[in-house]
N, C-alpha and C positions, 0 to 999 in steps of 0.2 A: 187251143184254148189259152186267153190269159185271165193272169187271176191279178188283183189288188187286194194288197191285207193289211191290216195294223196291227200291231202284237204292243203288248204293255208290262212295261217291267212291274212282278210281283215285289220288289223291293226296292225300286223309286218312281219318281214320278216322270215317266218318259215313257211318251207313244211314240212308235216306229210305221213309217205308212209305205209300203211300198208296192212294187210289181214285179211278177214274175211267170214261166211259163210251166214252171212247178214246184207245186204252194210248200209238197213236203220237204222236199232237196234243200228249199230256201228258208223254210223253218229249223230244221236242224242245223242248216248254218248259222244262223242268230244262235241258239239254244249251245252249240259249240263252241263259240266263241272263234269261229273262223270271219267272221262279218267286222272288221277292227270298229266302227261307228256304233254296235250296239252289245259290243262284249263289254263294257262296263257296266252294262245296265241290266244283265240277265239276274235270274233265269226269267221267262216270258211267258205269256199266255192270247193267244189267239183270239181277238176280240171282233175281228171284222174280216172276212173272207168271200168278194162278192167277181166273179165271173165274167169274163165278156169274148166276144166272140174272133176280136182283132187288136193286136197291139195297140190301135190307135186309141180305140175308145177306151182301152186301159188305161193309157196316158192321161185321157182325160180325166176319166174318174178320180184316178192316185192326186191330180195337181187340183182339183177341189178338196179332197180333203185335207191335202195341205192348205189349203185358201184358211182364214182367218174361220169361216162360220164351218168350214169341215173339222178345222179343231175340235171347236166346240161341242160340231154331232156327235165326234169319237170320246171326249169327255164326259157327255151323258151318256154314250151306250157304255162305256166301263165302267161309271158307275151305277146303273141297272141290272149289268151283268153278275153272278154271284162269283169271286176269285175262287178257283180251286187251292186246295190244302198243299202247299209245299214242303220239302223239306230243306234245307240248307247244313251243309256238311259242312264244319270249323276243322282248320289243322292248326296247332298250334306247331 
């Protein structure tokens, strides 16, 4: 099974769209700060998480919603979506 997801920084304005062949492995990679592309922009939340049967059609999916009008769809579903409550930890 592959999956295609976008995650969205809870503290800027950056959606992440990718694929992979598991959703949780590669979610806590982003949320760790091991992904170098979207450790600047955590912590994240899960906004799009949708399944397919064969890498290919994977492909396809991820490279529309990168297309100009998939921006846009992932734009109105984050902002539909209600953000979960985070916390953010300061060290001085």
């Amino acid at each position: 099974m592959w999956y295609v997801y976008a995650i969205q920084s809870l503290v800027r304005n950056y959606i992440y769209v990718g694929l992979t062949s598991n959703i949780d492995r590669r979610f806590e990679e982003h949320e760790t700060g091991k992904e170098r592309t979207t450790k600047p922009y955590r912590p994240f939340r899960l906004i799009l998480n949708e399944s397919f049967g064969t890498r290919a059609e994977a492909r396809k999916r991820e490279i529309k919603l990168k297309s100009g009008s998939g921006k846009e769809f992932l734009k109105r579903l984050a902002r539909t979506q209600t953000p979960e409550v985070f916390a953010v930890e300061v060290r001085l």
